[in-house]
N, C-alpha and C positions, 0 to 999 in steps of 0.2 A: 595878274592874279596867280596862274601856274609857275609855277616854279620846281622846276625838275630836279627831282635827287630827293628832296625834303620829305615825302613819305614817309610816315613810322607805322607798320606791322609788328605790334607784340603779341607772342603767344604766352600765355600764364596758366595756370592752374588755379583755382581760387572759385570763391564766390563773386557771381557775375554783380550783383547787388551789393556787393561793399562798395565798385567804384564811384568815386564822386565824380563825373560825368555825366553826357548825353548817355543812353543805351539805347541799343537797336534789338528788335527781333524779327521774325518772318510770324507773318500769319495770313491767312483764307482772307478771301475779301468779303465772307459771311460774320467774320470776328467772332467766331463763338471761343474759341481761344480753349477749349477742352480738354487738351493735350498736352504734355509735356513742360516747357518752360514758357507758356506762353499761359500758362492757367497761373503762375508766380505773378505774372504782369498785371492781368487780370486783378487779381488780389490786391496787390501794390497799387494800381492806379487805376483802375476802374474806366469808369466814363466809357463806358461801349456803345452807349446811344450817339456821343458828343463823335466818336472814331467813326462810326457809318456814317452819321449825318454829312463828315467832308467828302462823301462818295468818290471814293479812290478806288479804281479799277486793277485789277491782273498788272504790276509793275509799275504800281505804285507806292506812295510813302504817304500814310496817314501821321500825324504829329500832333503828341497833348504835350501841354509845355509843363515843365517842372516847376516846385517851388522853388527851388534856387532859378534864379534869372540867366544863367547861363547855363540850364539844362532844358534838353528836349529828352521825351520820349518817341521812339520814333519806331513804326509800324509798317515794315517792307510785305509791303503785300505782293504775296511770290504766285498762289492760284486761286483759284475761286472757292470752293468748299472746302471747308476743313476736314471732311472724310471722303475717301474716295477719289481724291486729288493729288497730283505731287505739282511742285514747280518745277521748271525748268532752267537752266544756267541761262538763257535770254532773261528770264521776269527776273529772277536774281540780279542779273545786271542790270536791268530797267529800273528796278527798286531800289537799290544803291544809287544806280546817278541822281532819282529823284531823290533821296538822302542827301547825300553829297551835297546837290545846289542847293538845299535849304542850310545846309550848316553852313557854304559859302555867303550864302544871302545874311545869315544873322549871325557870323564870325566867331561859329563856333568849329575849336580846334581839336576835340578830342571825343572819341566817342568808344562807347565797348560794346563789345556782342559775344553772346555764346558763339560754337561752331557750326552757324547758321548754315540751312538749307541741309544740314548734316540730321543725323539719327531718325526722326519721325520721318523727314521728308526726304529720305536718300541719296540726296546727292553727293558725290565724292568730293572728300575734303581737299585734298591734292589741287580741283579743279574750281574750286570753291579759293582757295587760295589765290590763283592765277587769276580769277575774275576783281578779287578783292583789290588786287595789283593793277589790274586795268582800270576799274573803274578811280581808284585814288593817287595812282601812281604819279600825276602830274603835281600832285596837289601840296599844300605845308600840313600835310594835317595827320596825326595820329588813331592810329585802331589798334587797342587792343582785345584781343578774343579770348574768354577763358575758356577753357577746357573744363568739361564738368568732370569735378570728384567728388565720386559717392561719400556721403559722411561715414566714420567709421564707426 
């Protein structure tokens, strides 16, 4: 199943929401999602009852499936509260691999994410990057991450 070298990391600029993919974000294991690109989600796909009910803990990965059949939505749960909490680069990396082995499990290859664990939740991008590397570095599969820009 691993296969070394085959990792894709793209950075792009864009809306994170045009991709026809899986998408990922970070959010509280409280789901209130209040905040920033995670109140988009909210909006777009709902189901907040159906996301607690799989009671995923601190570095975990909640999952609503899309209507397309080869998309997930997928919900790295990085700390506990949505206010008054940060993550840390461990639950970030715990959250991805719980990601990671569901896309392995249901074969899927591609997924996007804004510059997770970045802006609200401050972790350094730079390091954010290095983890992204670790955790999918072995793997055949594709990430790419948009960069938010402001509309003009």
């Amino acid at each position: 199943m691993a296969r070394k070298g085959f990792f894709n990391l793209r950075i792009v600029s864009g809306d994170l929401f045009t991709a026809d993919c899986s998408l990922a974000h970070c959010v509280a294991a409280d789901f209130r999602m209040g905040m920033g690109i995670a109140v988009k989600f909210k909006e777009m796909f709902g189901q907040v009852d159906y996301l607690k009910s799989q009671n995923i803990g601190v570095g975990g990965c909640a999952v609503l499936k899309a209507t397309n059949p080869d998309r997930y939505i997928y919900y790295l749960v990085t700390k506990d509260k949505s206010s008054g909490s940060y993550p840390t680069y461990d639950t970030l990396k715990n959250a991805l691999t719980a990601m990671r082995n569901h896309m392995l499990a249901n074969n899927i290859k591609y997924v996007a994410m804004p510059q997770i664990g970045c802006g609200l939740d401050r972790l350094e991008w730079n390091r954010v990057i290095t983890t992204l590397h670790y955790v999918f570095g072995d793997y055949d599969l594709d990430v790419t991450v948009y960069k938010f820009t402001p509309p003009k």
